[in-house]
BASEVO-436451 format. One record per residue: x, y, z of N, C-alpha, C, O in turn. Coordinates in pm, whole numbers, plus 50000, padded with zeros to 5 digits. Example, Ala and Ser with C-alpha at 12.3 -4.5 7.8 and 13.67 -1.06 7.14 Angstrom:
2
513194943150780512304955050780513204967050780514244966850846/512854977550708513674989450714512905000350787513415011450804/
***
This chain:
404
500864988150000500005000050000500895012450000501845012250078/500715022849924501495036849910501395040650049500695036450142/502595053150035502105057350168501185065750178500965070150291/500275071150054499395079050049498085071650101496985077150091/498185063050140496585048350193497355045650288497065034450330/498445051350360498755045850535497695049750622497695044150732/496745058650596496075066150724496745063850825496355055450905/497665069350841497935076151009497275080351106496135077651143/498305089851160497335093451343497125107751262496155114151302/497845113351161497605126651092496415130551075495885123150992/495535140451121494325150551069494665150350918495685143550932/494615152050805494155160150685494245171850704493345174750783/495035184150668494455198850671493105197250590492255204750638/492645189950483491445193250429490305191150518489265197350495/490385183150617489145174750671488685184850731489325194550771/487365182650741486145185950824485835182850979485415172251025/486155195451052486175190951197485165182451230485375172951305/483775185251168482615177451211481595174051034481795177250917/480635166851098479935160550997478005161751073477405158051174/477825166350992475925162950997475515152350883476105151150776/474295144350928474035135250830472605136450768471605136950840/472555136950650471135139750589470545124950529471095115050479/469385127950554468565118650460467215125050421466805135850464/466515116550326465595120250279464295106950313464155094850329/463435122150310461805114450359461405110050246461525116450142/460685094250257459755088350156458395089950253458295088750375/457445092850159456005090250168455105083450170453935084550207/455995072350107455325053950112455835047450088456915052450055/455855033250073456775021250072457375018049975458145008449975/457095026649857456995025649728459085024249706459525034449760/460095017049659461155019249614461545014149506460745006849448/462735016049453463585015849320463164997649325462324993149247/463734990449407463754974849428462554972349453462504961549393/461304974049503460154970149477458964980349447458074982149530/459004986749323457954997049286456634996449378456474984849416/456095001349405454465000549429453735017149384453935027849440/452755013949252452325023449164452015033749226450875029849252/452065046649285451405055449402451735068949366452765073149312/450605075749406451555094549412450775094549497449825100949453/450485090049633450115098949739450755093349842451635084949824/450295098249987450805098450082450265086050177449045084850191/451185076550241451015069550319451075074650425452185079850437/450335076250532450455090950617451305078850783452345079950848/450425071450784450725061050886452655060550876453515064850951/452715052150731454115050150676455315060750687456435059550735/454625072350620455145087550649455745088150783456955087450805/454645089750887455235092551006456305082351085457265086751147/456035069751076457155059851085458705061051051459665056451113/458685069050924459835075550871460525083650884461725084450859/459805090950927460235107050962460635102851153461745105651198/460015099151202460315091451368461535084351334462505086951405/461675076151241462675065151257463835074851224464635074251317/464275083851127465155095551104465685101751230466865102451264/464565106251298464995113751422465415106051532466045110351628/464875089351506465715079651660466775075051586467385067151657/467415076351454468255070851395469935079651426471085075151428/469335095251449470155108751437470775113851386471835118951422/470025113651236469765123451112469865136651169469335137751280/470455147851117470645162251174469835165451047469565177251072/469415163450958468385168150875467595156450759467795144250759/466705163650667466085154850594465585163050492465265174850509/465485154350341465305165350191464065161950195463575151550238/463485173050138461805168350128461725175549977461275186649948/462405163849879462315166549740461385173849621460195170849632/461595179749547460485182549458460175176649330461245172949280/459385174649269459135174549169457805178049110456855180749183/457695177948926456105185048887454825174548917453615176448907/455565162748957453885150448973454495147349107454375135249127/455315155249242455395148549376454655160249449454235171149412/454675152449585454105161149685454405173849715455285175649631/454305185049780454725199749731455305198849876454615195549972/456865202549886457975199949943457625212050070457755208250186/457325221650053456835227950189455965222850256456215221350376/454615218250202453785212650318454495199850375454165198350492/455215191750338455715179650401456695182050475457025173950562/457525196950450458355196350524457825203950678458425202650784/456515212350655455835215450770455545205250872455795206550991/454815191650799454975182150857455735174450935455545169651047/456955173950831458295167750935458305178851077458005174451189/458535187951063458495197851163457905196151235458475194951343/456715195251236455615191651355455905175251435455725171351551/456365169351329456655154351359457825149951404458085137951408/458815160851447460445160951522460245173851659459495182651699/461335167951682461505178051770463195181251741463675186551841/464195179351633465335179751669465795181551418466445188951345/465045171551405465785169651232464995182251182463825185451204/466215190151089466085201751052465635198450879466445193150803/464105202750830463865200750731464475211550615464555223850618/464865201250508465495206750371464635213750279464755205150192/463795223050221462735221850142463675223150029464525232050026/463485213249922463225217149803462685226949688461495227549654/463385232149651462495247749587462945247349422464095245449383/462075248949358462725256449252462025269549187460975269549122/462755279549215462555293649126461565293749059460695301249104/461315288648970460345289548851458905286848940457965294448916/458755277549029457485274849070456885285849206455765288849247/457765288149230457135302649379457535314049361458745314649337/456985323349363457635343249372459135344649422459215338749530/459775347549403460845348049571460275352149701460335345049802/459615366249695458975370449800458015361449916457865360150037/457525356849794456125342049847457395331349878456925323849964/458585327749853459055319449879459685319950023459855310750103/460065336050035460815341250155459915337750288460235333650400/458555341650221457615342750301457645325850389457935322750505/457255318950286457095302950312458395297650406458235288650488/459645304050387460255300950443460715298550598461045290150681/460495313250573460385318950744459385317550811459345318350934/458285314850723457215311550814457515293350875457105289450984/458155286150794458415268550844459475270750934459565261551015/460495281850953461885282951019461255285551157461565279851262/459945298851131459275296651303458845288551343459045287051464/457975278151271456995271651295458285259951376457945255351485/459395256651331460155247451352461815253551474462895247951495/461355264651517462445267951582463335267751536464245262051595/463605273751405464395275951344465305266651280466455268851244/464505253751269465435244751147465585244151030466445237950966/464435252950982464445256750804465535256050736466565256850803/465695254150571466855248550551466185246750416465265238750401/466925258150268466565256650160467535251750033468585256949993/466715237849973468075237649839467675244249743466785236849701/467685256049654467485257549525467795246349417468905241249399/466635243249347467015235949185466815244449096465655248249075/467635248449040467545255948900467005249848765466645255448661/467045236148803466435228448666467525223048584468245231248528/467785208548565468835199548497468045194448348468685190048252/466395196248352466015185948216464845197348221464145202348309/465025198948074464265208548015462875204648008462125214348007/462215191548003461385187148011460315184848110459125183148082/460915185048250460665186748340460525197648397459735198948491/461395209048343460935222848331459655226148281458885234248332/459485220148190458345223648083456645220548113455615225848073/457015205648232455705203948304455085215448375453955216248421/456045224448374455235234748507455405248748425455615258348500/455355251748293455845260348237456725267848237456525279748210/457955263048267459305269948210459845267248152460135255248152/460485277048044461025275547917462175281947921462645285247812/462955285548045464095291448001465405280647985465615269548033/466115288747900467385277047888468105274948004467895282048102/468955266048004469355261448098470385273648210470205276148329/471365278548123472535290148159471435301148242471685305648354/470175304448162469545318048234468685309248355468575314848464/468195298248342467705292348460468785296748617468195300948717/469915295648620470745294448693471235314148698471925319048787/470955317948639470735333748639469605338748727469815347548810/468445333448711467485336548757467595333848931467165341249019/468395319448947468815310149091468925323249151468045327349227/470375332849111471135338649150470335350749224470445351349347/469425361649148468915370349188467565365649272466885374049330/467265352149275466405347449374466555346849525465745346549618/468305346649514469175342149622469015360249723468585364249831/469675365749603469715378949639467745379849713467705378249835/467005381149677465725385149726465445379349823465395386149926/465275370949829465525354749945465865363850099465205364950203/467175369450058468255374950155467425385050209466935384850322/467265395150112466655412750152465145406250205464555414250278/464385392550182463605397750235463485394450383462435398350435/464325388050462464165383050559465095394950613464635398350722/465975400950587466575410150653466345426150612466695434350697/466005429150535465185442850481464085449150628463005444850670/464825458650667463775466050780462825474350719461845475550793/462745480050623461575487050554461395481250411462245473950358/460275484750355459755480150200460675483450143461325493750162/460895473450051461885480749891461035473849828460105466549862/461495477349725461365474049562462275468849475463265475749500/462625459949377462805450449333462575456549165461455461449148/463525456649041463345455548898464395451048825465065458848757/464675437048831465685429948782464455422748635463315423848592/466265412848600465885407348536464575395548494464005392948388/464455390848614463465378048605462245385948710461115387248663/462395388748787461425396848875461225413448939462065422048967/459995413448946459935429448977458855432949087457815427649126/459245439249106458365441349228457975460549271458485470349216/457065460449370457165477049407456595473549585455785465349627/457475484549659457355479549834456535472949866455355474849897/457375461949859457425448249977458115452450052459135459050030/457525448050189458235441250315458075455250397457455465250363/458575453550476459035445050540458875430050549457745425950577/459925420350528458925408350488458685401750625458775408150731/458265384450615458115381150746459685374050789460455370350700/459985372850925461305374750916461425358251000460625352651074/462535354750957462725335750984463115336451158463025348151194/463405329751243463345330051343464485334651435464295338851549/465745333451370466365338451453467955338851320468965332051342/467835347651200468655349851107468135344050997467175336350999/468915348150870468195343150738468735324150731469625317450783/467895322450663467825304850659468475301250571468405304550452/469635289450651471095291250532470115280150383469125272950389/470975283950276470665280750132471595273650081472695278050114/471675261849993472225251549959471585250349776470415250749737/472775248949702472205252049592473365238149539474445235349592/472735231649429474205223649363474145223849214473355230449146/475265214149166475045215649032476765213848971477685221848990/476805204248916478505209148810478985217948685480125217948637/477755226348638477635236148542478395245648572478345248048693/479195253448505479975262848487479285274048592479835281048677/477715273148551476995287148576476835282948763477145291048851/476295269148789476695265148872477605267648996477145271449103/478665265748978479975267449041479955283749066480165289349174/479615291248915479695307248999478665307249113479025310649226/477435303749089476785309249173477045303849302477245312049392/477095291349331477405283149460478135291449527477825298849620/479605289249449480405303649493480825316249569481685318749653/479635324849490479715332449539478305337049624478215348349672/477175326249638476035333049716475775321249822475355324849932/475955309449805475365295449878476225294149991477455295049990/475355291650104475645284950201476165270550233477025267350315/475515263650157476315251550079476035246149968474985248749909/476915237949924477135237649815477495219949781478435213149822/476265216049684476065201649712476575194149585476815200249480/476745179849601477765171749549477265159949552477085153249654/476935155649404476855139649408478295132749433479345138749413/478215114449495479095110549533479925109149402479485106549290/481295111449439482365112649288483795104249359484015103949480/484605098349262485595094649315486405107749398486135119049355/487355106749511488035111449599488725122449497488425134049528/489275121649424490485132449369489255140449232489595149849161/487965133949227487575144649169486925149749229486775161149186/486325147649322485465155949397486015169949511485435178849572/487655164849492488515175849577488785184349476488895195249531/488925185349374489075193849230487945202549268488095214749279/486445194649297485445204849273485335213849348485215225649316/485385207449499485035214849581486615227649620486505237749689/487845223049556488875239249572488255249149449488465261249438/487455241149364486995249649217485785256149283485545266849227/485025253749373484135261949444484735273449541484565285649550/485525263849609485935275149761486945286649675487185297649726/487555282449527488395292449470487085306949465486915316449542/486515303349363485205313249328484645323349464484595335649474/484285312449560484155319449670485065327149753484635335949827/486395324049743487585336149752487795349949659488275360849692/487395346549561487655353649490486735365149467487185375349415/485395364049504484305367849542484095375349684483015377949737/485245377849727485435383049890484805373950035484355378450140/484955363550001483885357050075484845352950198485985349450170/484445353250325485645346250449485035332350462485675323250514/484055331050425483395319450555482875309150425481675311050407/483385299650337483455294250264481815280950233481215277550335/481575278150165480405274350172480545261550256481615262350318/479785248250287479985237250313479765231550186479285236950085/480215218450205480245208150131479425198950178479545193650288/478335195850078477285186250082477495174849999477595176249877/477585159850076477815150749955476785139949976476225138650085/476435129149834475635122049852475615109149833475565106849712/475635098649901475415084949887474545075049885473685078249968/474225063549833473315053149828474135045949851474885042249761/474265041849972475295029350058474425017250087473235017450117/475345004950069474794993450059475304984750179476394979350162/474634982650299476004976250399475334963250457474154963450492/476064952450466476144943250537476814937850636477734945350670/476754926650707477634923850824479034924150777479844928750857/479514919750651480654918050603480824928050470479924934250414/482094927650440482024926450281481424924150229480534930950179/481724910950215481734898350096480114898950108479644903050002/478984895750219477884899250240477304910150209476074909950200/478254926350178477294934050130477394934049985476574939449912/478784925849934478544926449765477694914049706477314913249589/477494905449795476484897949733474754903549758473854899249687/474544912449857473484925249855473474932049727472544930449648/474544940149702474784950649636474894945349477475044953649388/474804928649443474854922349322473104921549313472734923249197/472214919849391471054913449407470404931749380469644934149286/470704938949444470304950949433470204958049295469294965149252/471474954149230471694964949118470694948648994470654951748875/470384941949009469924932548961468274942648965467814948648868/467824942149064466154946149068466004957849014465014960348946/467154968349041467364981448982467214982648859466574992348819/467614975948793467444972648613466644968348581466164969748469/466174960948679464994954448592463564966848641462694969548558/463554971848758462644985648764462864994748649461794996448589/463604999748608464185012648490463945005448364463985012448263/463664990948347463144987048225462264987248187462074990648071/461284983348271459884984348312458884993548271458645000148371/458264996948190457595009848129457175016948264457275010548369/456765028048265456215033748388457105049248400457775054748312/456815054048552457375068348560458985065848494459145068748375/460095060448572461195064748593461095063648443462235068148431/460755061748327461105057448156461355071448152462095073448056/461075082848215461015093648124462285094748167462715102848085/463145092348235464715093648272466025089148158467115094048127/465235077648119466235069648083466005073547926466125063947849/465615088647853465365089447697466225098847642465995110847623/467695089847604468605097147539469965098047666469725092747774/471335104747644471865112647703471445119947822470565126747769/471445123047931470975136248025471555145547999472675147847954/470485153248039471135169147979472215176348081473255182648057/471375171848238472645182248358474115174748381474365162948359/475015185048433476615178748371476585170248466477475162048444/475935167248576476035160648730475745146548694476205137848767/474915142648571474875129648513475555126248444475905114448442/475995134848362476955132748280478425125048317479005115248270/478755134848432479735128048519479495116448534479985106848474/478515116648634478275103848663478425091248574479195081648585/477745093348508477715080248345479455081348299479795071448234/480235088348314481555091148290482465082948332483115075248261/482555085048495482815078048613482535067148556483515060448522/481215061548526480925040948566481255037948437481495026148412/481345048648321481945038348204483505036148183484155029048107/483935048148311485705040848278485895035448424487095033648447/485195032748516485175021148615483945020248725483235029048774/484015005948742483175004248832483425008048983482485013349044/484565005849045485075005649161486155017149170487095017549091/485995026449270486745036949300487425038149471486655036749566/488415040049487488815043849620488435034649710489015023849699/487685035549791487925027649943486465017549925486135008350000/485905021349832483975015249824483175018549732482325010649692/483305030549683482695034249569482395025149489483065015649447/480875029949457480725018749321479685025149244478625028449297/479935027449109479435033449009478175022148934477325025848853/478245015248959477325005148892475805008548890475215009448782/475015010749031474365014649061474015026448901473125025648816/475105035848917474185051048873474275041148670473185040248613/475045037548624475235032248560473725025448471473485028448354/473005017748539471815009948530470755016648548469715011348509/470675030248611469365041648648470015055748534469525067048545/470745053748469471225066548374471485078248445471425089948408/471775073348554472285083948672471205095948706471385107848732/469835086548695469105098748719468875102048909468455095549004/469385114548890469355114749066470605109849115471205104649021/471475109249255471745109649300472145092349300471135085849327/473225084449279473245068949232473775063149253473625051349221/475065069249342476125062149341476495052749457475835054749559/477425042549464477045035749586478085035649706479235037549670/477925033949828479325029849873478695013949965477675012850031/479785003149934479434990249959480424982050039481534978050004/479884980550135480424967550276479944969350331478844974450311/480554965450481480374964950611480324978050670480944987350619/479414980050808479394994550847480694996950869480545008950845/481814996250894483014997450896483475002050767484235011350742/482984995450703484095002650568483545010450496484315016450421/482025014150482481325022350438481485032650559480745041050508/481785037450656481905040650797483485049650738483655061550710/484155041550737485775046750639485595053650533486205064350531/485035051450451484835054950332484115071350351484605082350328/483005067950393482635084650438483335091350512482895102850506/484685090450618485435096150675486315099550551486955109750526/486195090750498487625096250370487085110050320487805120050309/485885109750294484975124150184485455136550352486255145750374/484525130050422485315139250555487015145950543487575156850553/487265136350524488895139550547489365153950401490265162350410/488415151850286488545158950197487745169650182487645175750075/487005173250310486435187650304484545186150349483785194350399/484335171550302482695175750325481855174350475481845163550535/481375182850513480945183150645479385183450656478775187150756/478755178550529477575170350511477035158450420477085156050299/476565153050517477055136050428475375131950410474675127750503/474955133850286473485125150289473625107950216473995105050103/473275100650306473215086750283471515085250269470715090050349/471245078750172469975070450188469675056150065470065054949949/469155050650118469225034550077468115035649971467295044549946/468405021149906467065016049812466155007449860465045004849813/466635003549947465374996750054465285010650190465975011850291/464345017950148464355028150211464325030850408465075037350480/463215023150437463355027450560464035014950652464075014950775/464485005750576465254998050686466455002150635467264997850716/467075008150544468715011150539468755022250593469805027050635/467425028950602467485043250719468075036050864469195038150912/467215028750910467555023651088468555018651068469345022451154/469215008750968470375004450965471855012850941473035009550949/471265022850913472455033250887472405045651032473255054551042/471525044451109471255052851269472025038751306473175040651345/471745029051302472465021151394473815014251391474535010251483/473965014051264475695005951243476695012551236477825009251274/476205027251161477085036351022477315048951043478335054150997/476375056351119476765067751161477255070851340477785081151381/476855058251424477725059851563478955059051520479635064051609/479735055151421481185047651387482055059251342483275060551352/480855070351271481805080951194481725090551336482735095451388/480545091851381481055098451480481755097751634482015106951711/481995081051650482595084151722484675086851715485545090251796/484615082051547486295087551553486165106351494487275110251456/485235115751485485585120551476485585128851647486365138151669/484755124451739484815126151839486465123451901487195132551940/486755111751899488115108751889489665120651861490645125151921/488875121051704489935136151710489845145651736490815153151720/488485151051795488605156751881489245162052049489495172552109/489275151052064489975147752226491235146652213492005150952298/491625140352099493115135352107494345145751967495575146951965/493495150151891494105155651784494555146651669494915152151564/494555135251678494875125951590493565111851582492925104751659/493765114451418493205100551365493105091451412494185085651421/492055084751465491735069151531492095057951441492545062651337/492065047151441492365035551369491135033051257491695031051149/490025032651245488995027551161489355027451033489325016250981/489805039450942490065037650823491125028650789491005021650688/492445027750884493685017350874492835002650899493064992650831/492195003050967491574988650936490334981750886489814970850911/490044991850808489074982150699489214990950540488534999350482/490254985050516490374990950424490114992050269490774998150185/488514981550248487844982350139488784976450046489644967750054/488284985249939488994986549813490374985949799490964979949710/490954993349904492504995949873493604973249915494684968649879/492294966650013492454951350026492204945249872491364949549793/492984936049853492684931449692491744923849726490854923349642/491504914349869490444911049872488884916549852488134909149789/488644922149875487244932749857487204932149714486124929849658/488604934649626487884937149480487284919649401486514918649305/487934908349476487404896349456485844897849507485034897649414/485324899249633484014902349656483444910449568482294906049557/483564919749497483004928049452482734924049321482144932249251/483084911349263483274906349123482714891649142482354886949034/482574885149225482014872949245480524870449230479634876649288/480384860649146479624859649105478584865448972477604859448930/479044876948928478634886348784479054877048697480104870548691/478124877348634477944868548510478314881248387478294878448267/
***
């Protein structure tokens, strides 16, 4: 092994003193591995989920959007009412709320929730999906529009008297004072690998989010962000949000014979006529898939667990990528993204609410208790030196056994 895979007792200057863990709320039982036809709400199921998140100790949860899903503020009002501690994500995109009306919505869930509010902007990756809800702008001015949303967003929660507003995408005449979030404006999380992207993250986002990518590209992105945001006068640099679909078993060798059975049902769902078809027609248009499909066609296996296969078989729609073993080495593996800057880690499974409890119970006491560790002591605990995935030639035999 190089000495660059010794993990030592050494910190990383890149790493992340601490880590929060996100997941996302499902609404019913419905998943990738066993469809069940639905667009509404299992309310019973719902709340089971959103409980099991908060005994699991999730520090937050995405309450996604889309033009045929549930409308991401009222559910996330819900979660709110239904925690006392997980800070809901809403999902937003520009095109579908005012800014003002959005500011409004905001701060009004940030009181309602003691202030856990917590917004991602989507600017829009597929034009088509734009188009369900009538927007037609191209992609570059979509992410223009993000920008001065961001700006309004801001003035209206902190604006002490009415202004007025005559930009490009919106206009306005005295508003506001608006209604004001509970105790400061409600940090904003925007992502994306687009050129236009990266400026804006940059220079306006609070954080700044990241599908899972091998180790040395995903440190490219995120100095190609924090550069922008220097350069932009900024002191206090955005966070780094990253995302996984982790597959874990008692062992290895046990989670790649999971993680063979998994990406098996996965394909055969995405074949299947039905919703996800509209994903899989052609190329994707946002660069975040693109990557992705990039990544799994010049390998399957990356770094310590990574596994591209997954996004590979779903055309990388969404968020796909995997990390696969034992809570230990998937446990390592997310300390590694740690060690390279990200200090928010969303994991969520394809068997949804039992890889939720299974990931409160195996996967996230493990990351936090070595970073607790370096805390007390200043140096790196042992976990990553001993399970060392991918970098064991054994693991890459598990990971190949049995594929036909």
């Amino acid at each position: 092994m190089s000495d660059a895979l010794t993990f030592g007792s050494t910190i990383p200057s890149t790493a992340a003193p601490a880590v929060e863990f996100i997941s996302l709320s499902h609404l019913n039982p419905s998943t990738e591995l066993n469809p069940v036809p639905s667009r509404g709400i299992d309310l019973p199921y719902f709340r089971r989920y959103v409980r099991a998140l908060e005994d699991a100790g999730y520090d937050y949860t995405l309450l996604p959007y889309g033009a045929g899903s549930a409308d991401s503020f009222v559910v996330a009002s819900a979660v709110g009412q239904l925690t006392e501690r997980i800070r809901p994500i809403v999902a937003l995109r520009p095109n579908t709320t005012f800014p003002t009306v959005g500011a409004q919505k905001l701060a009004t869930l940030d009181q309602l929730t003691g202030g856990r509010a917590v917004v991602h902007l989507i600017s829009g990756g597929n034009d088509a999906e734009q188009a369900r809800q009538g927007d037609y702008l191209p992609k570059a001015r979509r992410y223009a529009r993000t920008s001065e949303y961001i700006d309004i967003l801001r003035r209206s929660w902190t604006e002490p008297a009415a202004f007025s507003h005559d930009g490009e995408f919106y206009r306005f005449d005295g508003f506001g004072p608006g209604f004001a979030p509970h105790d400061g404006p409600i940090p904003i999380s925007i992502g994306g690998q687009s050129d236009e992207a990266f400026a804006i993250g940059g220079e306006k986002a609070d954080i700044f989010s990241f599908w899972g990518e091998p180790l040395a590209d995903l440190r490219g992105e995120i100095d190609r962000v924090h550069a922008i945001a220097r350069a932009a006068g900024r002191t206090t640099l955005p966070r780094i949000w990253v995302t996984f679909r982790p597959i874990i078993a008692r062992t290895d060798e046990l989670a790649w014979q999971k993680a063979q059975q998994y990406v098996a049902k996965l394909a055969e769902t995405w074949q299947k006529p039905g919703p996800v078809q509209q994903y899989r027609q052609g190329a994707p248009q946002n660069v975040g898939s693109q990557r992705a499909l990039a990544f799994a066609e010049r390998s399957e296996l990356y770094d310590r667990a990574l596994w591209t296969r997954t996004a590979a078989v779903t055309n990388a729609a969404g968020a796909s990528t995997a990390l696969v073993g034992s809570p230990e080495t998937v446990a390592a593996a997310i300390l590694d993204y740690v060690d390279h800057g990200a200090s928010l880690v969303s994991i969520r499974g394809y068997d949804t609410l039992a890889d939720a409890i299974d990931y409160g119970e195996h996967v996230l006491p493990l990351v936090r208790q070595e970073l607790a560790h370096r805390r007390e002591t200043g140096q790196r605990g042992t976990l990553q030196a001993e399970h060392l995935g991918n970098y064991d030639p054994a693991y890459a035999r598990f990971a190949t056994a049995g594929q036909r």
